[in-house]
KEKE-3310 file (N, C-alpha, C; in steps of 0.2 Angstrom, whole numbers, plus 5000, padded with zeros to 4 digits):
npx = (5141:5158:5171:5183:5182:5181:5194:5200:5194:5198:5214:5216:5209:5219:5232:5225:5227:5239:5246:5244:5252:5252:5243:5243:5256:5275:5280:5293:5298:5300:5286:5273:5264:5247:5247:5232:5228:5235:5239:5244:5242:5244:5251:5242:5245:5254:5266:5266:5273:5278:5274:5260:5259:5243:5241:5242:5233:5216:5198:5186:5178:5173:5160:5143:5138:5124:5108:5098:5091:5088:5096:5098:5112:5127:5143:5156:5170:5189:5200:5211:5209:5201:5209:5226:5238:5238:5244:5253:5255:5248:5236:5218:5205:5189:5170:5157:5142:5123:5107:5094:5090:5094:5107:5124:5125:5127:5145:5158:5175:5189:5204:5208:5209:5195:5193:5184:5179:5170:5160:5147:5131:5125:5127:5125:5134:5143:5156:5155:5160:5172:5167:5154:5150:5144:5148:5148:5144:5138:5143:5151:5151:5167:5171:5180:5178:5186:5186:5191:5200:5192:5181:5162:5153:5145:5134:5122:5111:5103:5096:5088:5092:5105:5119:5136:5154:5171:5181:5196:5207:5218:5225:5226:5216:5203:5193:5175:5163:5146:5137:5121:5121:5130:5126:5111:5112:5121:5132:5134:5119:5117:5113:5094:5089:5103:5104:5090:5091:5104:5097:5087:5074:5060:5059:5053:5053:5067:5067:5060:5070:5079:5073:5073:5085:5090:5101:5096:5087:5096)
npy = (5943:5948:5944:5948:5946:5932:5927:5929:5926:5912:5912:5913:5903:5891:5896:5892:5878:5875:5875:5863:5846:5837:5825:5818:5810:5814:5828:5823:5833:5849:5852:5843:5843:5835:5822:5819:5813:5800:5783:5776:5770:5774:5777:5792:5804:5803:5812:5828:5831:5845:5860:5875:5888:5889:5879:5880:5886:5893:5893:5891:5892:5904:5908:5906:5889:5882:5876:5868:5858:5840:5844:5856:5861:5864:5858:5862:5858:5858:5850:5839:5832:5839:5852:5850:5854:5852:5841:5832:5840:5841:5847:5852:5863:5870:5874:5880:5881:5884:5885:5894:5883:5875:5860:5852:5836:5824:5817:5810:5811:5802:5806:5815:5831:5843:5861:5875:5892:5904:5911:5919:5922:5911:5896:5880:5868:5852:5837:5821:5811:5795:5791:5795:5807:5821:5837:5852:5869:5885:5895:5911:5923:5923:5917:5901:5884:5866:5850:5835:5823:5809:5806:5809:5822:5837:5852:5865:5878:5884:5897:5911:5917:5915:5903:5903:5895:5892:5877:5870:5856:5843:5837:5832:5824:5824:5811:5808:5803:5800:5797:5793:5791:5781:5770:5768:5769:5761:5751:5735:5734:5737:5723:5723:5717:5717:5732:5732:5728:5735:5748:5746:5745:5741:5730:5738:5750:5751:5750:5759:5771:5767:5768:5783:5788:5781:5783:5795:5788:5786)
npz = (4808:4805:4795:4800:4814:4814:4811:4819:4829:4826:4829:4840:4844:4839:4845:4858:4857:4852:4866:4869:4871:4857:4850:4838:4828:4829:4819:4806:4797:4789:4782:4776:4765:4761:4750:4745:4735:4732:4730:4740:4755:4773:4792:4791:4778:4764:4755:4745:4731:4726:4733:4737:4742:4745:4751:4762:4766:4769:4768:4773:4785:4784:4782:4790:4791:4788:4796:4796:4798:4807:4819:4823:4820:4813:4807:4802:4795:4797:4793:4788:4778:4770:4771:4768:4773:4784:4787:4797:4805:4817:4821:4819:4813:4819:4813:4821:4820:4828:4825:4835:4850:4844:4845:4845:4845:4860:4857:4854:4852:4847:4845:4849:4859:4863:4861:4862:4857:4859:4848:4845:4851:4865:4875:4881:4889:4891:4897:4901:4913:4914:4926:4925:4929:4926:4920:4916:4911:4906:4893:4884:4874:4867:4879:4882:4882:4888:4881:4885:4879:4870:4877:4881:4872:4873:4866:4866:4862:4871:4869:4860:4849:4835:4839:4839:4837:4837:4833:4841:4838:4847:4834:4817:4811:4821:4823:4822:4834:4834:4847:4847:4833:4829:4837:4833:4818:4810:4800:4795:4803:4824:4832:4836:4848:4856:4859:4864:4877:4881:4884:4890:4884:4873:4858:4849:4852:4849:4835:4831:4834:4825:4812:4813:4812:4803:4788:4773:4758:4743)
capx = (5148:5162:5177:5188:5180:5180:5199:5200:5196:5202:5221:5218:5208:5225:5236:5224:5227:5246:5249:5239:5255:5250:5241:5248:5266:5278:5283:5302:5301:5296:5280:5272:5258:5245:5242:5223:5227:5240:5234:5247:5238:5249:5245:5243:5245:5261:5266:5265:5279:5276:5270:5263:5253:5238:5240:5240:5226:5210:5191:5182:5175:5173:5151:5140:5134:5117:5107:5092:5094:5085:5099:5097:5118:5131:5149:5159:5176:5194:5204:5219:5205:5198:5214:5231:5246:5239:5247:5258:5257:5245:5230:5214:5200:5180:5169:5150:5133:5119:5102:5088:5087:5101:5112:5129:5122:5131:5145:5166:5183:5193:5210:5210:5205:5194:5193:5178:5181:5162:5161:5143:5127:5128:5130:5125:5140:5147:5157:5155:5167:5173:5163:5147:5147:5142:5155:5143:5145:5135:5149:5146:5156:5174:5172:5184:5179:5187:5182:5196:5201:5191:5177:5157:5153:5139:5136:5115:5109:5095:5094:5081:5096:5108:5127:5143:5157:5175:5183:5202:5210:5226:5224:5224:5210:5201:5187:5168:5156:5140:5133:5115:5122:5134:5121:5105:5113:5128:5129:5125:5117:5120:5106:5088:5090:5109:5102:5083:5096:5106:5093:5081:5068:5058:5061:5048:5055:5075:5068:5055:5074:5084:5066:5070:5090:5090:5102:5091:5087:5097)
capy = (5944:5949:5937:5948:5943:5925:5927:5934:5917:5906:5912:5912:5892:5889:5897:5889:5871:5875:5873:5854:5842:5836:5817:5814:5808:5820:5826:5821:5836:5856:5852:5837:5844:5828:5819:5815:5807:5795:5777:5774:5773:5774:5781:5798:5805:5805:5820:5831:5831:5852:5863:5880:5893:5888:5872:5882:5891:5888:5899:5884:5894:5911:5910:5902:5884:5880:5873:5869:5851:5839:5845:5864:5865:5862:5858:5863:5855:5860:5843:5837:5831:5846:5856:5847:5857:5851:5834:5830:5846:5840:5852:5855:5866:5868:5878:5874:5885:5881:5888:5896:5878:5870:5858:5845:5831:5818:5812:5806:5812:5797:5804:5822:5836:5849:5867:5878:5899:5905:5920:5924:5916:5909:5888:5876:5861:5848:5830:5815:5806:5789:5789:5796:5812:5828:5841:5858:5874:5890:5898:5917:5926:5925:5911:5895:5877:5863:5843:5829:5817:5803:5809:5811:5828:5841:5859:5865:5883:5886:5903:5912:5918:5907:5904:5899:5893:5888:5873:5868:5851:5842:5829:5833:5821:5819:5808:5810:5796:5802:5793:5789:5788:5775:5764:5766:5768:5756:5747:5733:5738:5731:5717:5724:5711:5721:5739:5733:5726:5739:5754:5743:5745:5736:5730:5743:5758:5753:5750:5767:5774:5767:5771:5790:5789:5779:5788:5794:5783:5789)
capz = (4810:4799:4795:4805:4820:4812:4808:4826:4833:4824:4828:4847:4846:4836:4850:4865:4856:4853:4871:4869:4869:4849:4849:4831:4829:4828:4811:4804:4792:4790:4778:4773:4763:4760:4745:4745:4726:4732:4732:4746:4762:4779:4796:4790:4773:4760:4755:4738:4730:4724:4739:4738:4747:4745:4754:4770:4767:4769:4771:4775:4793:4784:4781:4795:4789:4787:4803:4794:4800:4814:4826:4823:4821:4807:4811:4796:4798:4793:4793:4785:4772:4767:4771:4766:4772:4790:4788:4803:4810:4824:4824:4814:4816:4816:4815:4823:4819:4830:4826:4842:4850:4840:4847:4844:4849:4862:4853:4856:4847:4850:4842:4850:4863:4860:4866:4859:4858:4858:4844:4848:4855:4874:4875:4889:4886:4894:4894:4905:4913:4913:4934:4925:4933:4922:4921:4912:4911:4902:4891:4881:4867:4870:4884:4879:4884:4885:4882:4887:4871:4870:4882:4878:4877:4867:4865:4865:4860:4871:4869:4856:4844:4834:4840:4832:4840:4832:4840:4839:4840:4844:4830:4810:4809:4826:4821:4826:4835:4838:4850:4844:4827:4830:4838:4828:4811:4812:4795:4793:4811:4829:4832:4841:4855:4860:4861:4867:4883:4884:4885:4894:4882:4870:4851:4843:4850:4846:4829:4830:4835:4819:4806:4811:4812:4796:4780:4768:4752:4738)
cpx = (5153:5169:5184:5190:5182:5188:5203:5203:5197:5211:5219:5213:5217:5230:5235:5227:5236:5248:5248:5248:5249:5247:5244:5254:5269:5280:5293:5303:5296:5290:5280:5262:5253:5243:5237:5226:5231:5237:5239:5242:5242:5245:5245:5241:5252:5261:5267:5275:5281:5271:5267:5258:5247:5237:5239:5235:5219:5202:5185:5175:5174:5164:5151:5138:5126:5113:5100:5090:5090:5087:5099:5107:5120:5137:5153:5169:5184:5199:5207:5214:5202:5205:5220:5237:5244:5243:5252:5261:5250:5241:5225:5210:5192:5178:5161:5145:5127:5112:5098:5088:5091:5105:5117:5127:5128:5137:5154:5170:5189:5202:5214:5205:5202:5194:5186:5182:5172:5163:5153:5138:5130:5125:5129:5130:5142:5151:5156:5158:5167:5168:5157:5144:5149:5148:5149:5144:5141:5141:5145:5151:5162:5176:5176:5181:5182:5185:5189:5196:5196:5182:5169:5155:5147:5140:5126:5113:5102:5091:5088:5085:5102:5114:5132:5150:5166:5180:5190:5203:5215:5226:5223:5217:5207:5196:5180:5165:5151:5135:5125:5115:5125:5132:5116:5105:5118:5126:5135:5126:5115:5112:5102:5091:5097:5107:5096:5088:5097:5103:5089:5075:5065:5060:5057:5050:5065:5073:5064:5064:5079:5080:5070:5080:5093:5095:5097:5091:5091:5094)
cpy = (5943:5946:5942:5946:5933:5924:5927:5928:5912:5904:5911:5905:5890:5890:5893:5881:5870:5872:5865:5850:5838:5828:5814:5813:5815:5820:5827:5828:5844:5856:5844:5837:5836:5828:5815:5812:5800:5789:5774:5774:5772:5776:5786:5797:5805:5811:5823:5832:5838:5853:5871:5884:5891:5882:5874:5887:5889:5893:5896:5888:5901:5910:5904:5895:5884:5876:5871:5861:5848:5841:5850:5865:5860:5863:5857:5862:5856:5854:5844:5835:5834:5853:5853:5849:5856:5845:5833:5836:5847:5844:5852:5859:5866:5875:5875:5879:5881:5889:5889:5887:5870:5866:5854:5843:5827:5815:5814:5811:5808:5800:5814:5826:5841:5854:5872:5885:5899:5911:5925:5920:5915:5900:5885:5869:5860:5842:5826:5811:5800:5785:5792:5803:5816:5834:5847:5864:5878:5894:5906:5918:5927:5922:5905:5889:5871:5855:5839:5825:5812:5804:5812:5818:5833:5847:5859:5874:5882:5895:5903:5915:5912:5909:5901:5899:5892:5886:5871:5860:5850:5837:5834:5829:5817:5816:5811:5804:5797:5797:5788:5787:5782:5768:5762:5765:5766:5755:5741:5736:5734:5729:5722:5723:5715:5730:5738:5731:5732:5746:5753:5745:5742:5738:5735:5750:5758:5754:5754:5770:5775:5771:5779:5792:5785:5784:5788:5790:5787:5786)
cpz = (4805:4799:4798:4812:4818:4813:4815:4832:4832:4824:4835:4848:4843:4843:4856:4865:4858:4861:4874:4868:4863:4850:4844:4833:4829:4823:4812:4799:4791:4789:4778:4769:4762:4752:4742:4739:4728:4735:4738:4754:4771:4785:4794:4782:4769:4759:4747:4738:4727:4729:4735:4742:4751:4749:4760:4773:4766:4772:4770:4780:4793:4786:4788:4791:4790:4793:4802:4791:4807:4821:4826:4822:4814:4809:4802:4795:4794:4796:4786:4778:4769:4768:4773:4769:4781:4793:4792:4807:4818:4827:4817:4818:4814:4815:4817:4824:4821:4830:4834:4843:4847:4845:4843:4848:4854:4858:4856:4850:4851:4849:4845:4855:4861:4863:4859:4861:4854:4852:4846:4848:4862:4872:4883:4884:4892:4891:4901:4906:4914:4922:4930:4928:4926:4924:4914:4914:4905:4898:4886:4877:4870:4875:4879:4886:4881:4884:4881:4882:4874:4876:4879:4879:4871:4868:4864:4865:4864:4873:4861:4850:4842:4837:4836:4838:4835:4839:4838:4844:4840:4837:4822:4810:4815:4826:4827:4828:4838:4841:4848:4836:4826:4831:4835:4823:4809:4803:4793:4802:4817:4829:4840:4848:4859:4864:4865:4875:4885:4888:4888:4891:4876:4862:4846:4845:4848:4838:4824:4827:4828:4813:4806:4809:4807:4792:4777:4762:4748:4731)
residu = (UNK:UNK:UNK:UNK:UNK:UNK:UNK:UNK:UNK:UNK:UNK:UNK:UNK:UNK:UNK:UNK:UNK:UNK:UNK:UNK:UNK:UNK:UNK:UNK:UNK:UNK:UNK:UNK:UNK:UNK:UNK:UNK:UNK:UNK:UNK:UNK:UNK:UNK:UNK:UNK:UNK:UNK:UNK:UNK:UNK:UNK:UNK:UNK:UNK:UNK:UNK:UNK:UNK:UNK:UNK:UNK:UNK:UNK:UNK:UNK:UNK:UNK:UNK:UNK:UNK:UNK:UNK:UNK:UNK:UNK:UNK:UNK:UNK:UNK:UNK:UNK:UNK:UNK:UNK:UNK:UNK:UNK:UNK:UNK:UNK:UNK:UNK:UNK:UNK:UNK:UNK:UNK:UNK:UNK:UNK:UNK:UNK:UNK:UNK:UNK:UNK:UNK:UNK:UNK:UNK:UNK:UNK:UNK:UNK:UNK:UNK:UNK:UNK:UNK:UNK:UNK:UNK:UNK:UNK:UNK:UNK:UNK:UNK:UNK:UNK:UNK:UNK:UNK:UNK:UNK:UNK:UNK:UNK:UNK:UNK:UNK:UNK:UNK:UNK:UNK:UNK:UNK:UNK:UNK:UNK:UNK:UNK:UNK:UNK:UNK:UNK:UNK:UNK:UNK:UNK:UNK:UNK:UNK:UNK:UNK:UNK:UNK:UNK:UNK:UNK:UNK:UNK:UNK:UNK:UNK:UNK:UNK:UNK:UNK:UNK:UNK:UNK:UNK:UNK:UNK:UNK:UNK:UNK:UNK:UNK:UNK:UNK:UNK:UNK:UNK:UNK:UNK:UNK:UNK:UNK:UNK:UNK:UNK:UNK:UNK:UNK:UNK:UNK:UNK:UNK:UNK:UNK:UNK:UNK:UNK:UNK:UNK:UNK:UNK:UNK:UNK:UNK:UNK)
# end
């Protein structure tokens, strides 16, 4: 797929989020490019004190990513931390390649809503609400969904070709908390005894569970 297509949907996730009342504060000032070097640390970022172009550009979400991963998908992200000229202007974007089989696992964005634009591939996805009911749908090239702030939700490739998706938030930096990440590779990490409770199952598979979702050694 050629980056005009890519270019295509990434102005209309931009336009569907635009009409997102923004989660961030509101900015006090045209620009506030961020300056990653600045040992100040605030809510947000300070700002460059020399702006220019290139701060608002960004081809982060032109190539597919790599999926050659336990989860079959790569989520290649275009945040205020990888793209500076976003800082308090209350949006970043994704972009998420899922191999034949591929999914995004279960996992939270505490600081913002998402909305998907599919580019090609077809996607079974949902989120789960606060009552525990399932909320899913099959989406295809050119479908948009959306997942509610704060709200557990995935995306799964069970087709036999890969897909890719680009996702827009209201938030410069909506964080990620992947569910089984969060629990089994905590560090330092929540005690056996909490999880073997929680899941209602024994201590040798919470601590099969961590073995495999371990970081690796460096």
């Amino acid at each position: 797929m050629g980056p005009p297509v890519v270019v295509t949907a990434l102005i209309a996730a931009l336009a569907l989020v635009a009409g997102v009342s923004a989660n961030d504060p509101d900015m006090l000032q045209d620009v506030c490019v961020a300056d990653l070097n600045s040992t100040v640390r605030v809510n947000g970022f300070p700002c460059k004190s020399q702006i220019n172009a290139n701060d608002f550009f960004s081809d982060l979400l032109v190539k597919p990513g790599s999926t050659n991963n336990s989860q079959g998908s790569l989520v290649t992200a275009a945040n205020v931390l990888r793209f500076p000229g976003l800082n308090t202007l209350g949006v970043s974007i994704s972009r998420i390649d899922y191999a034949p089989g591929g999914q995004n696992p279960p996992h939270t964005h505490p600081r913002a809503t998402e909305i998907v634009f599919v580019l090609y591939g077809e996607l079974d996805v949902g989120f789960i609400t606060t009552a525990n009911v399932l909320v899913a749908k099959t989406i295809k090239p050119g479908e948009v969904f959306v997942f509610p702030r704060g709200l557990v939700h995935f995306q799964k490739n069970n087709g036999d070709v890969p897909a890719a998706v680009v996702a827009a938030f209201n938030s410069q930096l909506p964080g990620t908390q992947t569910i089984a990440t969060s629990l089994f590779a905590a560090s330092p990490p929540v005690p056996d005894n909490v999880l073997s409770k929680a899941f209602q199952v024994g201590t040798k598979e919470v601590q099969k569970i961590k073995s495999r979702l371990a970081p690796p050694k460096k």
